[in-house]
N, C-alpha and C positions, 0 to 999 in steps of 0.2 A: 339589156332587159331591165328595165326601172323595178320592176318587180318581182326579181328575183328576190326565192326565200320567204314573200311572204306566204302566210292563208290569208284568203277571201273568202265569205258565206255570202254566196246569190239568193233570194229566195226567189221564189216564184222561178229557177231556172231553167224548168223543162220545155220551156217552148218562149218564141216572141223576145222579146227585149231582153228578157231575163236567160234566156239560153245568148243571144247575140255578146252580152254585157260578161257571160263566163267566158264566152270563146278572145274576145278582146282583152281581160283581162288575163287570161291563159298565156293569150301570144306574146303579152309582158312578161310573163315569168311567173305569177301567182299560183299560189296550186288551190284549186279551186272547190270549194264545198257545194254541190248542185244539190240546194234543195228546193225539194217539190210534193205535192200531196203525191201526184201519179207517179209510181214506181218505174215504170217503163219509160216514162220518158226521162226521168231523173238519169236513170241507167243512162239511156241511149246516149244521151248530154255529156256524161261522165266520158262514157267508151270513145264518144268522136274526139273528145279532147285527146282523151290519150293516144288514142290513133294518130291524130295528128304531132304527137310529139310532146304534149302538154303532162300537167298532173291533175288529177280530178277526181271524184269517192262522189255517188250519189248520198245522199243522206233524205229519209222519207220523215216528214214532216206536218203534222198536221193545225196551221201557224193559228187557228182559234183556240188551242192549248195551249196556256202559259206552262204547263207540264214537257207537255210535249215541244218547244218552242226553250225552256231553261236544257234539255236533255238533248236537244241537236246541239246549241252552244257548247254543252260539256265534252261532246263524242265529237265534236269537229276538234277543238282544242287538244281531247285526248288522244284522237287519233293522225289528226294532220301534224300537231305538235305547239298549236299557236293558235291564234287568232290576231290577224292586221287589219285587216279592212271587212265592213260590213256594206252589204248592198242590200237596201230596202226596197226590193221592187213588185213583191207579190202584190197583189190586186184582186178583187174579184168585183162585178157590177151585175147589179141586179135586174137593168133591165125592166123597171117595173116603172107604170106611173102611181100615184100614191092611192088610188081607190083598188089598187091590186097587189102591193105587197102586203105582205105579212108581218105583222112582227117578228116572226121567225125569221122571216130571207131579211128584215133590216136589221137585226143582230146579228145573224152570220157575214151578213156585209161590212160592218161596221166592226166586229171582230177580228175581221182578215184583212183589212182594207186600213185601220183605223189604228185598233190596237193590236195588231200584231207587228207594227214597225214598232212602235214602242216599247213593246216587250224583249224583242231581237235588239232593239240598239240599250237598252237596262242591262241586259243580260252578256252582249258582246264589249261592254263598255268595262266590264264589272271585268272579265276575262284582260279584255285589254289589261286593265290595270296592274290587276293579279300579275301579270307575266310582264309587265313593265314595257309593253306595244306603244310604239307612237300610233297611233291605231288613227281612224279612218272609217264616219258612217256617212254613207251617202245615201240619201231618200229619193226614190225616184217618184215624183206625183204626176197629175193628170190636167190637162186643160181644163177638165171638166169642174176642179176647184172654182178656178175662174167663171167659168161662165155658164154653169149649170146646164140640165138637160131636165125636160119635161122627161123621158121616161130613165130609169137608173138616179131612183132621189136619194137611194141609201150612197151611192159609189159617190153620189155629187155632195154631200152632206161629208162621206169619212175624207 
């Protein structure tokens, strides 16, 4: 297992890519930090890895807080024991064309979309260091960088 012994923080882990990318990184060895805004699926994420034999701890997160976003990094570290590798995969798309969103939904977009990878890889980088991690952040982005989409202009923009 290439990844025995380390931690991993997933975000966006409860469903989609982001639960797929815990359970492959699991099957390597990694013990796994599932976080997620929804608690329930963060849970359920957690319990199948373990079920399957893995290691995993939901951790609930809410990635438009740098508050909330510095205090997952601290409780992963303190509680898994480390921090190795960071997976930037949370997202959210809005869905809108520009005569319909809000300033609100393009902040919340661009907040979770945008700057919450940024803050998770400051924050897990800083830990890395601390604890002397060959450490490990992967971003995972979107076609839609490339090639834009008439509705979803906040998720095509972060």
């Amino acid at each position: 297992m290439k990844l025995s012994g380390k931690v991993a923080i997933v975000t966006g882990a409860g469903r989609n890519i982001g639960e797929e990318v815990s359970r492959v990184l699991s099957a390597e060895g990694a013990n796994i930090a599932v976080v997620d805004l929804d608690r329930s699926r963060a849970e359920k994420v957690a319990a199948d890895i373990v079920a399957s034999g893995g290691q995993a701890k939901p951790f609930i997160c809410d990635v438009a807080s740098e508050d909330q976003i510095r205090a997952t990094v601290a409780a992963v570290v303190d509680q898994l024991g480390g921090l190795d590798i960071l997976v930037n995969n949370v997202a959210m798309s809005d869905n809108k064309h520009i005569f319909d969103i809000t300033a609100e939904e393009w902040n919340r977009t661009l907040a979770i979309t945008l700057t919450a990878p940024f803050l998770f890889g400051k924050y897990a980088a800083q830990a890395m260091v601390e604890h002397a991690a060959d450490g490990r952040i992967i971003n995972v982005s979107s076609t839609s960088g490339y090639y834009g989409r008439d509705r979803a202009i906040a998720y095509t923009a972060a």
